[in-house]
Each structure stands twice: as C-alpha cells, then as structure tokens.
C-alpha positions as CSV (number, residue, x, y, z in Angstrom):
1,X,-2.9,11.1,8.2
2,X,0.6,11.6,6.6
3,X,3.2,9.0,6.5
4,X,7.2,9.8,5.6
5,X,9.5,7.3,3.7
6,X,12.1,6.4,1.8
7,X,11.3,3.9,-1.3
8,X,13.3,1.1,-1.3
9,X,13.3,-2.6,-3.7
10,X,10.9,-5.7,-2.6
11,X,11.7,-9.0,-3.6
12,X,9.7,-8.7,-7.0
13,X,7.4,-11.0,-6.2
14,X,3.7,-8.5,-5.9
15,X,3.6,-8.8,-9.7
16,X,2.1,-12.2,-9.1
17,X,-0.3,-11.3,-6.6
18,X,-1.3,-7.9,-8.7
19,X,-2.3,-9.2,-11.5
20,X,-5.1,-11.8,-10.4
21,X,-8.2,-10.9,-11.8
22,X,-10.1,-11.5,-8.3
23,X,-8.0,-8.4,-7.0
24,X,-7.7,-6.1,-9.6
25,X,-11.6,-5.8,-9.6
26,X,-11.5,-4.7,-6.1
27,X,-8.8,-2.7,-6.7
28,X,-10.5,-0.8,-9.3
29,X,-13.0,-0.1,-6.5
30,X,-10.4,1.0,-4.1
31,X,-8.4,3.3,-7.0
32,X,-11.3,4.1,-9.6
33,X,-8.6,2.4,-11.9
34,X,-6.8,-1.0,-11.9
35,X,-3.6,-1.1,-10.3
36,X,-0.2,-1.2,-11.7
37,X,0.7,-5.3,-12.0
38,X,3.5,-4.6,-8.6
39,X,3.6,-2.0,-5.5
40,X,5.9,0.6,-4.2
41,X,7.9,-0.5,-1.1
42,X,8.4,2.6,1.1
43,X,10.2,1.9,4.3
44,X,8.3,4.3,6.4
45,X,10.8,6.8,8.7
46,X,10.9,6.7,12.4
47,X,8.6,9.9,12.5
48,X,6.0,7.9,10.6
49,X,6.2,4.7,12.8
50,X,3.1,5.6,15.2
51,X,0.8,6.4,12.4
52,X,1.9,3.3,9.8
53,X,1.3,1.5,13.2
54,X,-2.0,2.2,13.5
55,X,-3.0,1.2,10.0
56,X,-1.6,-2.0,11.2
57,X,-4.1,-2.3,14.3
58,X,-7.0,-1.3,11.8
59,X,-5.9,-3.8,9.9
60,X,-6.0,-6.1,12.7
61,X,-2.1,-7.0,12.6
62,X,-1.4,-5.2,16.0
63,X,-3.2,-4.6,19.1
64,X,-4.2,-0.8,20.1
65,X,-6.1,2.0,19.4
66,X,-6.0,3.7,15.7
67,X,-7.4,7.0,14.7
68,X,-10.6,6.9,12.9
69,X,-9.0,9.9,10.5
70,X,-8.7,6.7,7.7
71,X,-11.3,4.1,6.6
72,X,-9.6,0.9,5.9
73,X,-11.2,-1.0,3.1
74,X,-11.3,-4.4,2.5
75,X,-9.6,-6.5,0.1
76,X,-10.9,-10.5,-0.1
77,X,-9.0,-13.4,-0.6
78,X,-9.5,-16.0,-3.1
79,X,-8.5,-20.2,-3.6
80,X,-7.7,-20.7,-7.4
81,X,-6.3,-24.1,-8.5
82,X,-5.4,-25.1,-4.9
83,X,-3.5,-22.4,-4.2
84,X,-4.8,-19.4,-1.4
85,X,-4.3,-15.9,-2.1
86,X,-4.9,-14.0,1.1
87,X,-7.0,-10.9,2.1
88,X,-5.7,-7.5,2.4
89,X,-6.1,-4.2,4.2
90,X,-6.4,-0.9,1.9
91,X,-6.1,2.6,2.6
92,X,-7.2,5.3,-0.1
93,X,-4.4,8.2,-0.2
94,X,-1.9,10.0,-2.6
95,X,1.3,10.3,-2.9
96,X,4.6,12.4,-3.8
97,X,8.0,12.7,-4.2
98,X,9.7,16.5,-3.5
99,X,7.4,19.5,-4.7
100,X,6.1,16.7,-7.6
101,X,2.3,16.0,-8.3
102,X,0.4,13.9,-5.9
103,X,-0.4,10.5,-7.9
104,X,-3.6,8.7,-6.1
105,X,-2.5,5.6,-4.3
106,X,-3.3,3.2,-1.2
107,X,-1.4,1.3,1.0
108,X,-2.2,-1.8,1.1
109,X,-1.6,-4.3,4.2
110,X,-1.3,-8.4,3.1
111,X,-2.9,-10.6,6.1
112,X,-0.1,-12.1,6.2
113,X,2.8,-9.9,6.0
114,X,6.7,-9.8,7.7
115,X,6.4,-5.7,7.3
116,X,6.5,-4.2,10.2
117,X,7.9,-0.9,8.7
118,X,7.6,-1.4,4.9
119,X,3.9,0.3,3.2
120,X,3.6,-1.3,0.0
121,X,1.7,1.1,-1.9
122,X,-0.8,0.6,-5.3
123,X,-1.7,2.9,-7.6
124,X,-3.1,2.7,-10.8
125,X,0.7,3.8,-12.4
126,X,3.9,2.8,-12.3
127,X,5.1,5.3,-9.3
128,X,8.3,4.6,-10.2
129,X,8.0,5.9,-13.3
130,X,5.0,8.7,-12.5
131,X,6.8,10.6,-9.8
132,X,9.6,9.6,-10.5
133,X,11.5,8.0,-7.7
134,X,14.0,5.4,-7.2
135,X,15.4,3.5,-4.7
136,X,16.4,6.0,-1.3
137,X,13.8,8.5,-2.3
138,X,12.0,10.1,0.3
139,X,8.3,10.4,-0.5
140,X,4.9,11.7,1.5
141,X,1.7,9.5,1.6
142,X,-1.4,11.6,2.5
143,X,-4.0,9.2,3.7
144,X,-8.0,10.0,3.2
C-alpha cells in the first residue's frame, strides 16, 4: 500500500506523548529503534484518501472493509500519575521525499484522534532532517 502527501506543521504537542518510556519500548518493537521524541504530519492527497482510510477501519476509527496488504500493530495505553495516555494503531513502512532514500517509518493512528486526513508518521530519525523535507513537501509512504 502507498500513500501520497504533503508534510505539513502539527501543533507541537507529540513530543510529549513520544517520549514516555511506556511507548518508546513498543516503539522500539514496531521500528527496531526508538522513535524520534515527535512525528511527521503528512496531510495525505486526495488520491491517497481510500487507502489512509482503510488504515483508519483497521484501526477501528471507521466502519468498512480494509485490505489485509498491512498488519496493524498495536500500541497500549498507559495511566501515569492520574493522567491516561491512550492506545494507538501502527503500521510498519518507509518513506521518501523525491528520488531521496527511503527512511523506515510507521504511521501511527492515536485512539483518539481529530485526523481524518493527517498520517502522523514515526521513525526512528528526525524525518525532517533525514530526507529532508519541510513544510509543503510532497512525500511517498510505502506501507509493509
């Protein structure tokens, strides 16, 4: 599965959520690495909509059928000092900007998310700085 987008700013807020211990170790089973302390928001094009839409139903966010081409993987959440931090929906894959390098990646899908049309993606580098890209970008996720 292949998904088209364009990278665009979040609210700067993942850093928080990234860099709890209790995810980072399943990270590292998702990536083979830890993840970069923040994710990559990639507005996914129209072209892209059916497929990022069925990560959503395998993620159980949306109703309908999904391709079994990708095996969503499955992030827990945790309660730390009164405070929940919810589950999440992974998908293994790699990414690229242009005729770059691939850098591995996933996407990964919060329980509780407002993006309809936004992958945030993980990696264990800075994709901003690995592929490089900035804001407007267009970039290619190949899901496994």
């Amino acid at each position: 599965m292949r998904i088209t987008g364009k990278v665009s700013s979040g609210l700067g807020r993942a850093h928080v959520f990234m860099s709890q211990r209790h995810y980072q170790s399943q990270f590292k089973a998702v990536l083979g690495v830890g993840a970069w302390p923040g994710t990559l928001n990639v507005d996914v094009g129209d072209e892209s909509l059916g497929e990022f839409s069925q990560l959503r139903v395998l993620a159980g966010l949306e109703e309908g059928s999904a391709s079994e081409s990708v095996r969503p993987l499955r992030i827990e959440g945790f309660e730390r000092d009164g405070r929940s931090f919810g589950g999440a929906t992974a998908f293994r894959g790699r990414i690229k900007r242009g005729e770059g390098e691939w850098e591995e990646c996933a996407i990964l899908i919060p329980d509780l998310t407002r993006h309809a049309s936004t992958a945030e993606v993980i990696s264990g580098a800075f994709l901003r700085e690995s592929l490089p890209c900035s804001d407007g970008d267009l970039v290619e996720i190949e899901l496994s």
